[in-house]
Structures are given as C-alpha cells and as structure tokens.
N, CA, C and O atoms as CSV, one atom per row, in Angstrom:
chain,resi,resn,atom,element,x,y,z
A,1,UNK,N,N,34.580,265.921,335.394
A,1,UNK,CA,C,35.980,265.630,335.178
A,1,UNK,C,C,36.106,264.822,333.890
A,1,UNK,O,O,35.317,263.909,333.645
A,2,UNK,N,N,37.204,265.196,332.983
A,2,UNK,CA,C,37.038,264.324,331.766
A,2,UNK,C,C,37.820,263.253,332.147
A,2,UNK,O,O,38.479,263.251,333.186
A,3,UNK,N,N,37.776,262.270,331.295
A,3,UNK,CA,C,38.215,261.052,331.083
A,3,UNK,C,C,39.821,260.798,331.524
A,3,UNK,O,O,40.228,260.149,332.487
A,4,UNK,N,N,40.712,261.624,330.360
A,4,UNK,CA,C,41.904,261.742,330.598
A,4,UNK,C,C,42.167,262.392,332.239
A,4,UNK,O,O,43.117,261.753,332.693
A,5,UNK,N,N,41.834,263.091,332.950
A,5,UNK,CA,C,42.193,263.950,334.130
A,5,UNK,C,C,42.011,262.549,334.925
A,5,UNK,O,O,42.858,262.047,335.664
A,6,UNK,N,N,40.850,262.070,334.648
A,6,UNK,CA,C,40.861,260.907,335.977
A,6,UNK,C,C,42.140,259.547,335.625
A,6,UNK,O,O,42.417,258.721,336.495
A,7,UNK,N,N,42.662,259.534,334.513
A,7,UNK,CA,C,43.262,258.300,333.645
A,7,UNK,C,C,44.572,258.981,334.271
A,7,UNK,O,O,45.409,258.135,334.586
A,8,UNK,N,N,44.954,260.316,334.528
A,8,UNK,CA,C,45.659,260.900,335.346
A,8,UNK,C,C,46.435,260.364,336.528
A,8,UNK,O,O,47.456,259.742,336.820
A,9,UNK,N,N,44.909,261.220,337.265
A,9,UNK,CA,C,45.004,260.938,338.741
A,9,UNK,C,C,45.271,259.595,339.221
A,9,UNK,O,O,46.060,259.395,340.144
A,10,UNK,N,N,44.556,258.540,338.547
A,10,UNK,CA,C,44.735,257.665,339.122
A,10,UNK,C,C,46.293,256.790,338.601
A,10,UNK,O,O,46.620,255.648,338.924
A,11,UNK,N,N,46.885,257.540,337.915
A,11,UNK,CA,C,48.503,256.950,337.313
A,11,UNK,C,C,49.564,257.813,338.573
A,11,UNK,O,O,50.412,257.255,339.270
A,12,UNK,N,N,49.286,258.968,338.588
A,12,UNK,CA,C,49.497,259.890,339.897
A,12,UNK,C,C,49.595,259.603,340.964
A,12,UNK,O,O,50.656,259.578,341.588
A,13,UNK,N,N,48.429,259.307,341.420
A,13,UNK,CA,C,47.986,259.314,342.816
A,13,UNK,C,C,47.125,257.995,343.104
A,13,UNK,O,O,46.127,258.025,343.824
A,14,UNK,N,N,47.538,256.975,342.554
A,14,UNK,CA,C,46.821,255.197,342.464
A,14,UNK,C,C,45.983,255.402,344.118
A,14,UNK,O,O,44.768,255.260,344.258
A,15,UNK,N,N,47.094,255.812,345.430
A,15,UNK,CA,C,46.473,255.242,346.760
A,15,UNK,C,C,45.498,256.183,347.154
A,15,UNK,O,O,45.044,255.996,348.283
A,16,UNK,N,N,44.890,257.505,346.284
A,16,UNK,CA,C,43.477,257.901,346.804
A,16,UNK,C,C,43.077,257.438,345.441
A,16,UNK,O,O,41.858,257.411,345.609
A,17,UNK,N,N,43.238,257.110,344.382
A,17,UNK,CA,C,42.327,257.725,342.993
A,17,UNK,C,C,42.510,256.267,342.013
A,17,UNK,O,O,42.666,256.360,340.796
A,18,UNK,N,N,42.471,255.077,342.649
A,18,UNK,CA,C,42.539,253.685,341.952
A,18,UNK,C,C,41.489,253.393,341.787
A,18,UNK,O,O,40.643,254.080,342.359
A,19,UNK,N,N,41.063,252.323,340.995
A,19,UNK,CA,C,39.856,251.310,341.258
A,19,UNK,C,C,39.854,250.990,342.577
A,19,UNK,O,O,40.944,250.999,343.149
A,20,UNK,N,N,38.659,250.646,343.327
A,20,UNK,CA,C,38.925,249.744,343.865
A,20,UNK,C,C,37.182,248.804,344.061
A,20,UNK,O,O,36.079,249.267,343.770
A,21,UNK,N,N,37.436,247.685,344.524
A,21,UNK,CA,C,36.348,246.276,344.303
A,21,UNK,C,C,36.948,245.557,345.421
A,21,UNK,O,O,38.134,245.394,345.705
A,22,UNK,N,N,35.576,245.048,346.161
A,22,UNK,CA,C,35.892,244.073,347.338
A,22,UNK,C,C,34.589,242.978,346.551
A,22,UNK,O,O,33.515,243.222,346.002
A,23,UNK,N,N,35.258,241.870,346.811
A,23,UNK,CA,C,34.106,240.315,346.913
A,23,UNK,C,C,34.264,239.852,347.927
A,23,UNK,O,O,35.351,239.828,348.504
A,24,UNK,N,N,32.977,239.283,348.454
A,24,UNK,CA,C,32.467,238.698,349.767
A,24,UNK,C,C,31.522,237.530,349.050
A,24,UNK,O,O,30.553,237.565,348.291
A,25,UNK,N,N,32.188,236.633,349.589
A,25,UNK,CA,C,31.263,235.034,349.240
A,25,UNK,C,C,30.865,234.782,350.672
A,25,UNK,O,O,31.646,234.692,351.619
A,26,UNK,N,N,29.685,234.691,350.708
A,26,UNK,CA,C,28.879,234.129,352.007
A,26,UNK,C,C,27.791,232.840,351.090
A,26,UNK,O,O,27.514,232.786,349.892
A,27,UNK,N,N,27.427,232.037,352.099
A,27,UNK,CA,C,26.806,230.904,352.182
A,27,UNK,C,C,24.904,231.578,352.200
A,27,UNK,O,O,24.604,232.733,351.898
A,28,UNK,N,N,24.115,230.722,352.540
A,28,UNK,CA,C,22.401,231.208,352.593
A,28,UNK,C,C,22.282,232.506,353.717
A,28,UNK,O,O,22.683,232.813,354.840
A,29,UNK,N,N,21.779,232.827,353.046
A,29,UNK,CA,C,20.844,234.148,354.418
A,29,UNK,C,C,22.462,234.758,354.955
A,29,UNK,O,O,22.463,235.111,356.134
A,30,UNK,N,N,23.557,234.880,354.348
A,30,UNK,CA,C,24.426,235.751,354.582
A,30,UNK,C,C,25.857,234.624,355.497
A,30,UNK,O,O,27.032,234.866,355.776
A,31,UNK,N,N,25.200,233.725,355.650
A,31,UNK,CA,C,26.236,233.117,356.800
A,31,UNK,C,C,27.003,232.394,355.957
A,31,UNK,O,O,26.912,232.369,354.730
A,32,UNK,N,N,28.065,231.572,356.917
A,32,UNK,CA,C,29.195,230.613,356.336
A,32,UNK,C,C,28.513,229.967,354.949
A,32,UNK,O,O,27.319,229.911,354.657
A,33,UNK,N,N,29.604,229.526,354.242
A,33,UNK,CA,C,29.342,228.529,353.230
A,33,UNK,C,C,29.447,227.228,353.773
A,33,UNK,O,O,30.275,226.997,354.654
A,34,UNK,N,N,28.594,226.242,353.280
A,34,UNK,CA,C,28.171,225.323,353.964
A,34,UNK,C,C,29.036,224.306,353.133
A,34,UNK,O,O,28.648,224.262,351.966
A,35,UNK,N,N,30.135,223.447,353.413
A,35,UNK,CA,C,30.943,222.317,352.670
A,35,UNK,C,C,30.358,220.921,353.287
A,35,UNK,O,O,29.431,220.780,354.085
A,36,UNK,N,N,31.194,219.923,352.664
A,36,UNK,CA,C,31.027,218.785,353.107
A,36,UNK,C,C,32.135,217.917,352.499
A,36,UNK,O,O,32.189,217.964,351.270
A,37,UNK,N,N,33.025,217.138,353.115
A,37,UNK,CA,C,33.967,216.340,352.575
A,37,UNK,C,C,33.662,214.740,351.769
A,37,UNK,O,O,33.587,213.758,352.507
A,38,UNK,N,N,33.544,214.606,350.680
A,38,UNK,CA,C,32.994,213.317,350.256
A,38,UNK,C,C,34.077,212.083,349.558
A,38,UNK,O,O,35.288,212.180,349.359
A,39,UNK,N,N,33.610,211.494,349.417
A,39,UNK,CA,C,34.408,210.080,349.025
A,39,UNK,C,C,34.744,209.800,347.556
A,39,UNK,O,O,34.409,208.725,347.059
A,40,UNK,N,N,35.396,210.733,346.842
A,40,UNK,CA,C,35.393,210.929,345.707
A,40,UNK,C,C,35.467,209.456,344.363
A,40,UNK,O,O,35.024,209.247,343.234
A,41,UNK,N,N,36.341,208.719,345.425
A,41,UNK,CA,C,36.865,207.499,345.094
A,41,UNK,C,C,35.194,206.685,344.915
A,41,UNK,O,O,34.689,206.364,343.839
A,42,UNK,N,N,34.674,206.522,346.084
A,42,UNK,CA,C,33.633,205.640,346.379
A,42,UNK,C,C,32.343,206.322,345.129
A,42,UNK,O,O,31.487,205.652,344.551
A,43,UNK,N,N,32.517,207.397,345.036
A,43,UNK,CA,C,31.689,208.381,344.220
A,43,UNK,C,C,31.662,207.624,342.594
A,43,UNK,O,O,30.628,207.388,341.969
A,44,UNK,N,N,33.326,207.273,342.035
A,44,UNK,CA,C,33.360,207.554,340.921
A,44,UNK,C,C,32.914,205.534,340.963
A,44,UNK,O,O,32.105,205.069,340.161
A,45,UNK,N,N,33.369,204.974,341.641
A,45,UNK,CA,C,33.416,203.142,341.503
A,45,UNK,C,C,32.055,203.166,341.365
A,45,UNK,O,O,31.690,202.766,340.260
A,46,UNK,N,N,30.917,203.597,342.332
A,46,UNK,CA,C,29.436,203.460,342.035
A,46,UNK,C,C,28.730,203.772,341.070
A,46,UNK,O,O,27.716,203.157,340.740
A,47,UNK,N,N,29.173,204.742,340.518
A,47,UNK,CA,C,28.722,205.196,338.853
A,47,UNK,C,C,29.812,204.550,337.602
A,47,UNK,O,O,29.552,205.087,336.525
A,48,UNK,N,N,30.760,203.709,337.518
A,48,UNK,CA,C,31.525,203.256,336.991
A,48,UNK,C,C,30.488,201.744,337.057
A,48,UNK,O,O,29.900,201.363,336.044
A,49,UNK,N,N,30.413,201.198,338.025
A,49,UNK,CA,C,29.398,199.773,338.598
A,49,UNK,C,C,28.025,200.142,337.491
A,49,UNK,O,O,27.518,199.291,336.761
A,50,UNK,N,N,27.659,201.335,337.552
A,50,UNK,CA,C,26.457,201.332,337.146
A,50,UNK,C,C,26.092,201.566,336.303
A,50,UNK,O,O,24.882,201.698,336.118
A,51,UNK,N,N,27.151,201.753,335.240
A,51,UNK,CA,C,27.639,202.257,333.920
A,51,UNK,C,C,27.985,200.530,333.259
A,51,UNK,O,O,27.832,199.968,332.175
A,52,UNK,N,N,28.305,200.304,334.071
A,52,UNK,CA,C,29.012,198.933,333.767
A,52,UNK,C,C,27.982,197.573,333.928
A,52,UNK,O,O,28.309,196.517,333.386
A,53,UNK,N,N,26.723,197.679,334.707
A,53,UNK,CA,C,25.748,197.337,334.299
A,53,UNK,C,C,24.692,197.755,333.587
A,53,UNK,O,O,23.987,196.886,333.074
A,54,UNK,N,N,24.427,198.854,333.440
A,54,UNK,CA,C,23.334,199.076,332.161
A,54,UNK,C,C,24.178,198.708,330.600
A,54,UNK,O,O,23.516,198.451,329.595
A,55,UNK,N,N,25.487,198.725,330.586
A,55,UNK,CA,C,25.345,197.792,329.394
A,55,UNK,C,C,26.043,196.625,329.423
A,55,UNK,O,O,27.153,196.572,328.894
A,56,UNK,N,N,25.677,195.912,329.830
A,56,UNK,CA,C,26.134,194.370,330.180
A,56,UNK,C,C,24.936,193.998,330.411
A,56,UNK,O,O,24.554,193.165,329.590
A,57,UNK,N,N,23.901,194.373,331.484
A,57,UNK,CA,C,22.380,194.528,331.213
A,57,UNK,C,C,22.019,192.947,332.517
A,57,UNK,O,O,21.084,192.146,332.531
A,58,UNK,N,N,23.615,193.122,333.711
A,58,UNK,CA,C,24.020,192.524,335.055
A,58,UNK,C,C,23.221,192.867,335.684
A,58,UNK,O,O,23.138,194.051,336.010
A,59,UNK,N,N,22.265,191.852,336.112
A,59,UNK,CA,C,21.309,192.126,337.479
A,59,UNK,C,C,21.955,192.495,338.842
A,59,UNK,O,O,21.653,193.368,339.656
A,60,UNK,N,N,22.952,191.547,338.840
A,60,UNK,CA,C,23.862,191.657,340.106
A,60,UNK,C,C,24.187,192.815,340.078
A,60,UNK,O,O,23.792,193.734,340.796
A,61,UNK,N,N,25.225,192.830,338.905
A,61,UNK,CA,C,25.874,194.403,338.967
A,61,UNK,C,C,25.148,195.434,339.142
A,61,UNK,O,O,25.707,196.325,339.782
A,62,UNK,N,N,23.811,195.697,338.712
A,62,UNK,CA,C,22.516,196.814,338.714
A,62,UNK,C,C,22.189,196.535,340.273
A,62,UNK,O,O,22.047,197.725,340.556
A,63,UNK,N,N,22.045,196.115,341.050
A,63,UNK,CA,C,22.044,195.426,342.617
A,63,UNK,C,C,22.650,196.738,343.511
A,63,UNK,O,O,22.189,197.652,344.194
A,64,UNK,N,N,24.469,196.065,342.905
A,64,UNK,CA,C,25.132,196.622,343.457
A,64,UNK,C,C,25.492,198.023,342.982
A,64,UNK,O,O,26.201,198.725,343.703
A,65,UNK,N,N,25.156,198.360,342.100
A,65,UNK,CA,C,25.460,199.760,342.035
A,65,UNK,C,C,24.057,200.635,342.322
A,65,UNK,O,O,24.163,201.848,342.500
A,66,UNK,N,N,22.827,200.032,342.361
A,66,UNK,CA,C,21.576,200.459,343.259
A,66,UNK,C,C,22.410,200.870,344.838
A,66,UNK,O,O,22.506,201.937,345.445
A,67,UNK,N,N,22.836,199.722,345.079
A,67,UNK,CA,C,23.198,200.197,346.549
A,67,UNK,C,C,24.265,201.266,346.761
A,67,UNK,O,O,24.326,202.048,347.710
A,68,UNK,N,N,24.976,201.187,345.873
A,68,UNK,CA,C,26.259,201.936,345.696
A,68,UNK,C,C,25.499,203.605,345.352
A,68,UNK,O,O,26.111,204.590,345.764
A,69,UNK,N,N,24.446,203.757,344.750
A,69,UNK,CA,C,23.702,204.809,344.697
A,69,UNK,C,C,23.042,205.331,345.844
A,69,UNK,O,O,23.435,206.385,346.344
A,70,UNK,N,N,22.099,204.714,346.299
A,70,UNK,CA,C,21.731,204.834,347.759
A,70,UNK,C,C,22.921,205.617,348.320
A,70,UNK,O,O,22.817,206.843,348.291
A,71,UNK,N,N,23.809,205.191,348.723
A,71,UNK,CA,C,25.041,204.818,350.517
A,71,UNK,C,C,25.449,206.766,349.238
A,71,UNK,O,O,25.203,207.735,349.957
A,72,UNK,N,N,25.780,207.083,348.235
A,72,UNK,CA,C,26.264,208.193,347.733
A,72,UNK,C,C,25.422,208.912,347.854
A,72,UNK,O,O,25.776,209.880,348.527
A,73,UNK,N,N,23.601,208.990,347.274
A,73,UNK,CA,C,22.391,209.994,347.719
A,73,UNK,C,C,22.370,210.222,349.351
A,73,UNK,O,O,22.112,211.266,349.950
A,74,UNK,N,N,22.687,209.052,349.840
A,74,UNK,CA,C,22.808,209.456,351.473
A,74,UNK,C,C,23.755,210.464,352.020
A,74,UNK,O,O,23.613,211.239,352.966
A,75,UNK,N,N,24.835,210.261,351.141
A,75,UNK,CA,C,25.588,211.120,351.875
A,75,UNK,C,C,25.401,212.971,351.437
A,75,UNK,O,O,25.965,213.966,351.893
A,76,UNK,N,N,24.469,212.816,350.490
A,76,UNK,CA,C,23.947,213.798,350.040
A,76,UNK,C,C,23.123,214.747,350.663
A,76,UNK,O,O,23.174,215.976,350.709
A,77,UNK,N,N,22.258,213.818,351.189
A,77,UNK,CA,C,21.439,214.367,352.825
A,77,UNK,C,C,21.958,215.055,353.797
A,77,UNK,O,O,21.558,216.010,354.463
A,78,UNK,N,N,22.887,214.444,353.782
A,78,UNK,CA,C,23.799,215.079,355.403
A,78,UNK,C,C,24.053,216.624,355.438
A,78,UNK,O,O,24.533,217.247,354.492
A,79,UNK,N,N,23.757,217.054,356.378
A,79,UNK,CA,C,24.338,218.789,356.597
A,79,UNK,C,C,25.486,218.757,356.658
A,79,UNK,O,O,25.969,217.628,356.747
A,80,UNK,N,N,26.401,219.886,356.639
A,80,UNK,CA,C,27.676,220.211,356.898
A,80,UNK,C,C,27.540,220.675,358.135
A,80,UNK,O,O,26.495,221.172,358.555
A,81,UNK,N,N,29.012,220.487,359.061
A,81,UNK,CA,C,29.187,220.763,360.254
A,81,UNK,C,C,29.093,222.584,360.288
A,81,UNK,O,O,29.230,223.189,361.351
C-alpha cells in the first residue's frame, strides 16, 4: 500500500485505520509502583542546616544537620505500603 492510500484511509476511516499506542507504567517485576510520602519541608531545612554549616565551618550546626541527615536517609529505608 503506498504512503498516500494509507494517509487516506486513515483521514477516512480514523476508527479502523488510526494510529494507535497504549503506555503501561508498572513498578519492579511488573507490579504496582512503589511511592512513599515524604517531608519535603523537613527535607529541604536539613540540607539548608548543612549547607549552612559547612560554610560557617559550626560544629553545632554540622551536629545538627548530621542528625537531620540520618532521621531523612532513614526515611529512605522505609518500603512503601
């Protein structure tokens, strides 16, 4: 079939002779996608803390944004429901 005949049909007759394309997003090994809801707020203050001690060059502050790193890698761990 040439080019034009199908450029045709499918101006013609779109509901047998269209494109058509399906997408399917699945998660590992075919199943759900796996989410997790996080603390976006708490996310950005701990790297702001820790930004804010490497140049100030704050033990304290390096402390607390150590911990503030931790309690965020933790929540990193966690599976999704």
């Amino acid at each position: 079939m040439t080019p034009w005949a199908v450029t045709l049909l499918k101006a013609h007759r779109p509901e047998k002779f269209r494109d058509r394309s399906a997408v399917e997003h699945t998660g590992k090994d075919g199943g759900p996608i796996q989410h997790q809801d996080v603390d976006a707020k708490a996310i950005i203050l701990a790297e702001l803390a820790r930004i804010r001690a490497r140049l100030t060059g704050d033990a304290a502050s390096t402390a607390a944004g150590e911990d503030a790193d931790e309690a965020v890698a933790g929540e990193d761990q966690k599976s999704a429901p």
